[in-house]
Each structure stands twice: as C-alpha cells, then as structure tokens.
C-alpha positions as CSV (number, residue, x, y, z in Angstrom):
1,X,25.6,-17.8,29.3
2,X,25.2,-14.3,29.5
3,X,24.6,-14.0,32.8
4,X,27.8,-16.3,33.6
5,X,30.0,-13.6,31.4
6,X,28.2,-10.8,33.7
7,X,29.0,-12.4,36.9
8,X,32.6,-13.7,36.4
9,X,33.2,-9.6,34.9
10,X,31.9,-7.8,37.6
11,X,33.8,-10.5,40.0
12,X,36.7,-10.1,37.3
13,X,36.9,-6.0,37.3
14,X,36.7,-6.0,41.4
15,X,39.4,-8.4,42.2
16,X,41.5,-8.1,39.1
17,X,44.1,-5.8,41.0
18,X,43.5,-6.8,44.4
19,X,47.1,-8.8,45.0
20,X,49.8,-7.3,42.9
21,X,51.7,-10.3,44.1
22,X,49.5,-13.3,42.5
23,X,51.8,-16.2,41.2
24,X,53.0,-15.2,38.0
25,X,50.6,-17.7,35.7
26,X,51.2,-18.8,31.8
27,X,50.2,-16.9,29.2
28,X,46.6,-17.7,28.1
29,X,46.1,-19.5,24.5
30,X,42.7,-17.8,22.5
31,X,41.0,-18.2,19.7
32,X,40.5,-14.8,17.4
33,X,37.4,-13.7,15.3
34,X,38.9,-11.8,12.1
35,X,36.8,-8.7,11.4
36,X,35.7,-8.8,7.5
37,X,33.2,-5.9,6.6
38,X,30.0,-7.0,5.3
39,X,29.3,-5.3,2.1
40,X,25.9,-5.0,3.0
41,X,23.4,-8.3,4.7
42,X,19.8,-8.2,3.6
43,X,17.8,-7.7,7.0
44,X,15.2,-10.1,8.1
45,X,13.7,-8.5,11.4
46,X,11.9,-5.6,10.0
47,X,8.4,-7.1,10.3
48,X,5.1,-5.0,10.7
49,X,1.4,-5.0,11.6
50,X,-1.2,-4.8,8.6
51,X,-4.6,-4.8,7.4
52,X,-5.7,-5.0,4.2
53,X,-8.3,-3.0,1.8
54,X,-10.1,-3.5,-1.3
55,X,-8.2,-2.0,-4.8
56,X,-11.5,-0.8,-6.0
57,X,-14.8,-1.1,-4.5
58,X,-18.0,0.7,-5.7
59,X,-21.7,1.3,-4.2
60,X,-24.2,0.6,-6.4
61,X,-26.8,3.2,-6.1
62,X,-30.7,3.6,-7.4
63,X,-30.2,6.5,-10.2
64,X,-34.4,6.5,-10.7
65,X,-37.4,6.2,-8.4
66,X,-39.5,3.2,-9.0
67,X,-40.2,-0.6,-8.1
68,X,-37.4,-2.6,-7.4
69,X,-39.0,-5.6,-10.4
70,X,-36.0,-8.3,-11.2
71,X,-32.7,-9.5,-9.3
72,X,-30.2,-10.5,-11.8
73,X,-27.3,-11.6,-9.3
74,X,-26.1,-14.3,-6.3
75,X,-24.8,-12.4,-3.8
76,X,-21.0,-13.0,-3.4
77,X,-20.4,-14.0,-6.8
78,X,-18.5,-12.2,-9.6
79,X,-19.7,-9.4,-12.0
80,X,-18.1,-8.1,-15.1
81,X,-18.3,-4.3,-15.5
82,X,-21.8,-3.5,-17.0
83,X,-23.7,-7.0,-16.6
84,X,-26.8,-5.7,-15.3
85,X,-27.8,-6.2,-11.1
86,X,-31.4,-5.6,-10.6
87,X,-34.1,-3.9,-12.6
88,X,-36.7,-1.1,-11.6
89,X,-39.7,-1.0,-13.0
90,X,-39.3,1.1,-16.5
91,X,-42.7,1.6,-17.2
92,X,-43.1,5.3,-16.7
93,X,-39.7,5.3,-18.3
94,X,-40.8,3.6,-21.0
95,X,-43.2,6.0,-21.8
96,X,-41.4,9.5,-21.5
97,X,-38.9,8.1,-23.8
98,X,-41.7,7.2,-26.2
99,X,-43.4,10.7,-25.7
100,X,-40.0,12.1,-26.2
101,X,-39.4,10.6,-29.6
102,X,-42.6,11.8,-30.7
103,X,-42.0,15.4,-29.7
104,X,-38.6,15.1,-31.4
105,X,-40.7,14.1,-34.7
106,X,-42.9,17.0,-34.3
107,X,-40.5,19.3,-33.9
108,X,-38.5,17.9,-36.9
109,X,-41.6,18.9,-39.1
110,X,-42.4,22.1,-37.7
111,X,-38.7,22.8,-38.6
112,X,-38.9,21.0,-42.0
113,X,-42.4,23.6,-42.4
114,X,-40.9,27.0,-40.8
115,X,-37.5,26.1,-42.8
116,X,-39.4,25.8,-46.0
117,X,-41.3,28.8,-45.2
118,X,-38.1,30.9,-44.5
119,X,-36.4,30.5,-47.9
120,X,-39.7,31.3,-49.9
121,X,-39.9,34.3,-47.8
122,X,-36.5,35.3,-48.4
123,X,-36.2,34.4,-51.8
124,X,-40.0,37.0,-52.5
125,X,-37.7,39.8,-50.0
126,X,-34.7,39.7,-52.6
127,X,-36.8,40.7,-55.6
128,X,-38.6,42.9,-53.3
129,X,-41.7,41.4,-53.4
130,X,-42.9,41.3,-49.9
131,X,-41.9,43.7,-46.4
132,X,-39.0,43.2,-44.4
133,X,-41.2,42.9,-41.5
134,X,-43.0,39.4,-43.4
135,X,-39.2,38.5,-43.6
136,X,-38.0,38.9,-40.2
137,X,-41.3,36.7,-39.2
138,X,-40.4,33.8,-41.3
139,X,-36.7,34.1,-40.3
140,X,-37.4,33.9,-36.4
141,X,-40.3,31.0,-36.6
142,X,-37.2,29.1,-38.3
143,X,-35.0,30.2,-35.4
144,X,-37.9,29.3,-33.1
145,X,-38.2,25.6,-35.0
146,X,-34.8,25.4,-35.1
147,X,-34.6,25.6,-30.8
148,X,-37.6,23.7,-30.6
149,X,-35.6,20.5,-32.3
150,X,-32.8,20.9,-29.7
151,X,-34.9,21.3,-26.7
152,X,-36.7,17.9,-27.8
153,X,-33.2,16.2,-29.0
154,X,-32.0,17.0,-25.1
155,X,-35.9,15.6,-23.6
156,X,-34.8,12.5,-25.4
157,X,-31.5,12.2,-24.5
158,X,-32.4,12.7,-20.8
159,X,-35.6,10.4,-21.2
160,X,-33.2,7.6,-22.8
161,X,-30.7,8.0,-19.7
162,X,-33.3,7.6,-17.5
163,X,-34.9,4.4,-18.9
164,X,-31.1,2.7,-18.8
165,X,-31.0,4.1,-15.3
166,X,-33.9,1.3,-14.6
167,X,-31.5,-1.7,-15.4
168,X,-28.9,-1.1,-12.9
169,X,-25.6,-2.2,-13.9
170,X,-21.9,-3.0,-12.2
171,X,-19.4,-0.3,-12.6
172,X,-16.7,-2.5,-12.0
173,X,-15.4,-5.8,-12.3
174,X,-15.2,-7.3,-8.6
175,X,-17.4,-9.8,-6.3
176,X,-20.5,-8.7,-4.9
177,X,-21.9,-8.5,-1.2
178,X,-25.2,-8.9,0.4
179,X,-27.6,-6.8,-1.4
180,X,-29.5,-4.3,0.6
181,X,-32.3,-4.3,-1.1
182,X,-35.6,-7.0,-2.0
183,X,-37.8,-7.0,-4.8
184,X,-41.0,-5.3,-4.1
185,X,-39.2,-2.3,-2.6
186,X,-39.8,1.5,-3.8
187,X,-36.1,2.3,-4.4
188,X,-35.5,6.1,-4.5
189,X,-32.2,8.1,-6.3
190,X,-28.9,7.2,-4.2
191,X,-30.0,4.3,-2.7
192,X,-27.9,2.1,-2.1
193,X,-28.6,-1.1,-3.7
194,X,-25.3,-3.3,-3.2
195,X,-21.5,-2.9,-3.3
196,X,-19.1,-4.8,-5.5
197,X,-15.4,-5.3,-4.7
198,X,-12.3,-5.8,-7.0
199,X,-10.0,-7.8,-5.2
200,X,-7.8,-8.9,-8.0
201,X,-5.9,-6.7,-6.5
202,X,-5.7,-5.2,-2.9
203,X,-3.9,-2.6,-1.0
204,X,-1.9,-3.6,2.0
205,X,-1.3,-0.6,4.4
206,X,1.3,-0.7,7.3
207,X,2.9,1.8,9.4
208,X,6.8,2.4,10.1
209,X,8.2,4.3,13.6
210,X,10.0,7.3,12.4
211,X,13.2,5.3,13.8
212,X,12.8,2.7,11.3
213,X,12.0,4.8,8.3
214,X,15.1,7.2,9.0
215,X,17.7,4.3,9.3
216,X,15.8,3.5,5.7
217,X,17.0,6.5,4.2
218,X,20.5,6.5,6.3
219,X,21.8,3.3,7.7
220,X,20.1,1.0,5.1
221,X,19.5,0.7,1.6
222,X,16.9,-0.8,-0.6
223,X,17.3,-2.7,-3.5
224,X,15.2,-1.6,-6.5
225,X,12.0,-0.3,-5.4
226,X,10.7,-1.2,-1.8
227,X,8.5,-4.7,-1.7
228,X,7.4,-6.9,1.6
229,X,6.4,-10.1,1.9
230,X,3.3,-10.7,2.8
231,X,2.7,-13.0,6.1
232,X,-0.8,-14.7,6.9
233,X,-0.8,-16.8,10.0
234,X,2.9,-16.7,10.0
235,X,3.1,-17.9,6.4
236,X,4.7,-16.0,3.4
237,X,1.4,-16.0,0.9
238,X,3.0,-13.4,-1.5
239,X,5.8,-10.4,-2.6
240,X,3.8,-7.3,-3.5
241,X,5.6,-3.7,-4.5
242,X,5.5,-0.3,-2.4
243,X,3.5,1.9,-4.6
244,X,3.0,4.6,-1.8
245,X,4.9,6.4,1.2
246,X,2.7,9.0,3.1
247,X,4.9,12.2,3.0
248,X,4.3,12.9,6.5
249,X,4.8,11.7,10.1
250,X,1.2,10.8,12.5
251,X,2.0,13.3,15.1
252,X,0.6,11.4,17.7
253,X,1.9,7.7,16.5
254,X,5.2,8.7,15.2
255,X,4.5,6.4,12.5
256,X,4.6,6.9,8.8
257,X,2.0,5.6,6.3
258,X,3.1,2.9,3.7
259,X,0.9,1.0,0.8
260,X,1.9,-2.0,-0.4
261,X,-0.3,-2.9,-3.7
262,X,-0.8,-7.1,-3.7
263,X,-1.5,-9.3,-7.0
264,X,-4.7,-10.9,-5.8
265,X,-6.3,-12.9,-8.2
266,X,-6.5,-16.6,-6.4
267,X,-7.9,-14.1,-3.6
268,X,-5.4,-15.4,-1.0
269,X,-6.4,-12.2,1.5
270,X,-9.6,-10.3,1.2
271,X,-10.5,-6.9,2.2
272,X,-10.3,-6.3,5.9
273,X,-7.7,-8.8,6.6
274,X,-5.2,-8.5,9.5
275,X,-1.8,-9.6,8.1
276,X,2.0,-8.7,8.7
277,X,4.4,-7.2,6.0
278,X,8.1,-8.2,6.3
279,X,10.7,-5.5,4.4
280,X,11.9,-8.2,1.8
281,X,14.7,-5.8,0.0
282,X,16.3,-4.1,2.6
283,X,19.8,-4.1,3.4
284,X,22.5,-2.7,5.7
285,X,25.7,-1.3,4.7
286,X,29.1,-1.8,6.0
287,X,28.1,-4.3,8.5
288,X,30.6,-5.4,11.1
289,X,29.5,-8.9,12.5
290,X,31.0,-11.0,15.4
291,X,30.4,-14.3,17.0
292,X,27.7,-13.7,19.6
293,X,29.8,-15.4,22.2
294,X,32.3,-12.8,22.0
295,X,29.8,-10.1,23.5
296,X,30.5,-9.6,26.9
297,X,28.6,-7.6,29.6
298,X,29.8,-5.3,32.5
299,X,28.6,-2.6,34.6
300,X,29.5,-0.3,32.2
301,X,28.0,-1.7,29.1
302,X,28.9,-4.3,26.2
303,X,32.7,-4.8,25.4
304,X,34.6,-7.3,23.3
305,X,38.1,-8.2,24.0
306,X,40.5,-7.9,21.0
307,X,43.8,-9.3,20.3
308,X,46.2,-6.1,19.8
309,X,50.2,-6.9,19.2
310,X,50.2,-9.6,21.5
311,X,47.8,-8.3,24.6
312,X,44.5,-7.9,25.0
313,X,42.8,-4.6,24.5
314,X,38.6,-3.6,25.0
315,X,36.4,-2.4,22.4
316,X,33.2,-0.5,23.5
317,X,30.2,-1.6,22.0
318,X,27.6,0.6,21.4
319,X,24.8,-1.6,20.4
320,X,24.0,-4.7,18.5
321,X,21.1,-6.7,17.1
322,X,21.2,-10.6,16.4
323,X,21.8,-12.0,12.6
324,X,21.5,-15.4,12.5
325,X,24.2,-16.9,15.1
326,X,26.2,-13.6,15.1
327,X,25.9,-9.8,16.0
328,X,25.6,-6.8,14.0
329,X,27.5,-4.6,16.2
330,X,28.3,-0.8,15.9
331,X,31.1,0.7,18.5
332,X,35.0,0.9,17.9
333,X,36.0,-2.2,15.8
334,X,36.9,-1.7,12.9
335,X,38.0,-4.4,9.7
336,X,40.9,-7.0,10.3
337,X,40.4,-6.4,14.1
338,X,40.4,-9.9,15.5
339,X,37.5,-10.3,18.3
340,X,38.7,-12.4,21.1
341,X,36.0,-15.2,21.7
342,X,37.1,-18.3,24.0
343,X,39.3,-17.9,27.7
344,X,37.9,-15.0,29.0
345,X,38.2,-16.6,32.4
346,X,42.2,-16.5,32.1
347,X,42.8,-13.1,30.2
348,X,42.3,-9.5,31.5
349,X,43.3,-6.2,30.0
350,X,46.4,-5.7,29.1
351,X,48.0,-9.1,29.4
352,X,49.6,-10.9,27.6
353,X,48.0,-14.1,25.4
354,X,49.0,-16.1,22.6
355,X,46.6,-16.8,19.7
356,X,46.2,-20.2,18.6
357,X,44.0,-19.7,16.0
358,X,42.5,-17.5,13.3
359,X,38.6,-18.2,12.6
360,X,37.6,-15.9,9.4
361,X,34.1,-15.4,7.9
C-alpha cells in the first residue's frame, strides 16, 4: 500500500500542472481524522538484550591446612547460612586448643600467686618494713602475670578460631555448585572448596543507546520508579524494579548501564541467563497520533494532507513510529487539525474538497 501512495505521488507531483486546461471535475468527498492530543500512551517497543547474574554468591574457601575428612552436602542443593559443608581434619586443632586452655590456667595461677604476692609486699612497704626495691619486684612480676594472662587469653582465642575453621560452613543462604574438592585431599588456606549462590533474588543488567536514555529524561516520562518486564523465550515471566543506572556513558558502545533487581524465589531464571527486558512504565507525552493510512510518501519525505477551510493543505512529517494500527507522528500538526485519510487519488493541493465525515479518537 505504501508503495501504491509512492507511485501515484511522484506520478501525481509531475503531471499535476501539466494541462492547465483539464475538464473542470467535481469536487472530491473525504473522510477527515480529527487530531486529539494524547495525554501521554504508555510505550511498548522499548525492548532490550539481557543477561542475568546472581544477587549474592560466595566462594567457600579452606581457612586451615589439613585433610579434607567429611562432606556434609549434595551438590546443587540448598544451604542455610552457617550449616556446615565439609570438615578438615581437627586433630592438631584439637590439641592447640587444648594446650591453649591449659596455658590459660597456668597463667591464671601465676597471676593469682604474683597478685597475692604484690599486696603482701605493698602492704610490709607502707609500714616501712621492707625496701622499695623488694616492692617494685613484686609490683612488676604482677604486671608480668598480669600480661602473661592476656597473651594466653588471645593463644586461645586464636586456637578456638582455628578449630571452627576445620568445619567449614556456608556464609550465605543460596544453592550450591559442584564442589571442587574430594575427601582425602590436603586442602591448604584459600582454597577454594565450593561456591554457593543466592538466587532468591537476581540482578538483571541491560544496556540503553544514549538516544534512548535521553528521550527518557526529555521526550518520555516514567511512572513511579523505572520497572521492565522480564521476557524468557518471548514470554513475560516477571516485573522487577530498576535499582541502578550507571552514571556514565560506554565510550565505545554509547550504551548506558542499567540493573534491574528480580524476585526470584520459584527460580524462574538463574544466573547467567540470556533474557530481554521490556520498559514496562514508560510513557510519551503529548502524543499526536493518526491513522497509518493517512501517511503518505514523496520524494521529498512523509506528508499528510489536511483539510484547511475547505481545501487541502500538506503537513510535513518529520518522523513517526507505529502504535498499534496508528502513528505517533512528530512534524506540523497540531490538535483539532483533521488528517485527510481516503481519495488521495482525486485531491491535490490546494483544491477544493468536501468532507463527508468526521472520524474522532
């Protein structure tokens, strides 16, 4: 149909003045489309490439050296946050941490003794009954006992932390992955041992040309804050919210960076994914729409005909995109402008016509 228009305009525009003395012929009935301003059409077209990534994912490393002794999990199933994964041999473990209590207890008594000492000492340099030089002695082994506690307080401490190190446990809550380790192996400190995903939740990240992320902040406007729809195999599978816009432009894409945070929990995606977002809230203002057949091509560009006090006058168009069985047009039309859209064969600029009827929104 388009191509028809074409042909009978350019056939039109170079014979339309080419015998002044044509039979005078009746004035041509149309039809009118009546220009009503949109106040604003949610778009539907502004759909995007995507891939998806975990919301929290954590490598479980080896903290200690040792034997790799017990596997606790099925790989691929879910962990809660600090159910325990594998266990390393805590012998050696075992026994620093019992060595480490026992120096604690030592200490303890030496201090309880160089303590008791102290205030006997002091009590005999009050009433100037022994040196200052005995005092200082007994004051400084109770100093010296008192350090000695700490110092085996923090061997214990660090002994304890290194025998929970042997039972390795989940950070997170999440699903786990093929383990990278066997039991039997000598695992050593930052191993890694397996990693666990949380995909409850997921991160969807897209990219917008700079084109379309200007007319965002210009020619359309969002309602409430910024959510897609997420498409898998074509199919809408969920809505999920905007949480992030990069606050730059890829220099060598002319993209910009958006992160769209899903609601995962019946795991619908998983990380990795290839899926599409669709803008799901975005609308255009002002919007000036016309029945599709009224667009007509030339050499020159895209024109509609209007009805103007009886004749026909031509609008420029300046571009257009499709909206359901219409255009969203942008060029000089402007509200309660009626479109011409039937006749073109029998009308020409200028002339006169007669409307027959009126077709609104």
């Amino acid at each position: 149909m388009k191509k028809l228009k074409y042909l009978f305009l350019t056939l039109f525009t170079s014979t339309l003045f080419a015998n002044p003395m044509m039979h005078k012929m009746p004035t041509p009935h149309v039809d009118v489309y009546k220009i009503t301003p949109q106040k604003s059409i949610k778009i539907d077209d502004l759909t995007y490439p995507a891939q998806t990534k975990a919301y929290r994912y954590a490598t479980v490393v080896a903290k200690v050296n040792g034997t790799l002794q017990k596997i606790f999990i099925k790989e691929g199933n879910k962990v809660k946050k600090g159910d325990t994964l594998f266990k390393i041999d805590d012998s050696i473990y075992k026994a620093n941490l019992l060595e480490a209590k026992a120096n604690l207890q030592m200490a303890q008594a030496t201090l309880y003794k160089a303590k008791k000492e102290w205030l006997r000492t002091k009590r005999l340099f009050e009433r100037h009954a022994t040196s200052v030089q005995a005092n200082d002695i007994s004051f400084s082994a109770y100093q010296v006992a008192l350090s000695q506690v700490e110092m085996a307080k923090a061997t214990l401490n660090k002994s304890q932390i290194n025998f929970d190190y042997t039972s390795v446990k989940s950070p997170i809550n999440g699903l786990t992955t093929i383990k990278r380790v066997d039991i039997g192996n000598y695992v050593t400190i930052g191993l890694p041992l397996i990693d666990v995903y949380n995909i409850d939740k997921i991160y969807v990240y897209f990219s917008l040309p700079e084109s379309q992320f200007k007319k965002l902040n210009k020619e359309y406007y969002i309602d409430g804050k910024l959510k897609v729809d997420i498409l898998k195999n074509g199919k809408k599978i969920a809505t999920a919210n905007v949480d992030y816009i990069d606050n730059k432009f890829d220099k060598e894409t002319s993209t910009v960076q958006l992160r769209a945070i899903l609601d995962n929990k019946e795991h619908k995606v998983f990380p990795g994914d290839f899926v599409k977002v669709k803008l799901a809230n975005v609308y255009e203002k002002n919007v000036i729409l016309i029945p599709q057949k009224a667009l007509l091509q030339t050499q020159k560009g895209s024109i509609v005909f209007i009805a103007q006090n009886g004749k026909v006058a031509i609008r420029p168009i300046f571009s257009f995109s499709e909206y359901k069985n219409k255009y969203i047009v942008k060029g000089l039309l402007k509200p309660n402008d009626t479109v011409i859209i039937n006749n073109f064969f029998h009308i020409k600029p200028n002339s006169k016509i007669i409307v027959d009827k009126v077709i609104g929104e």
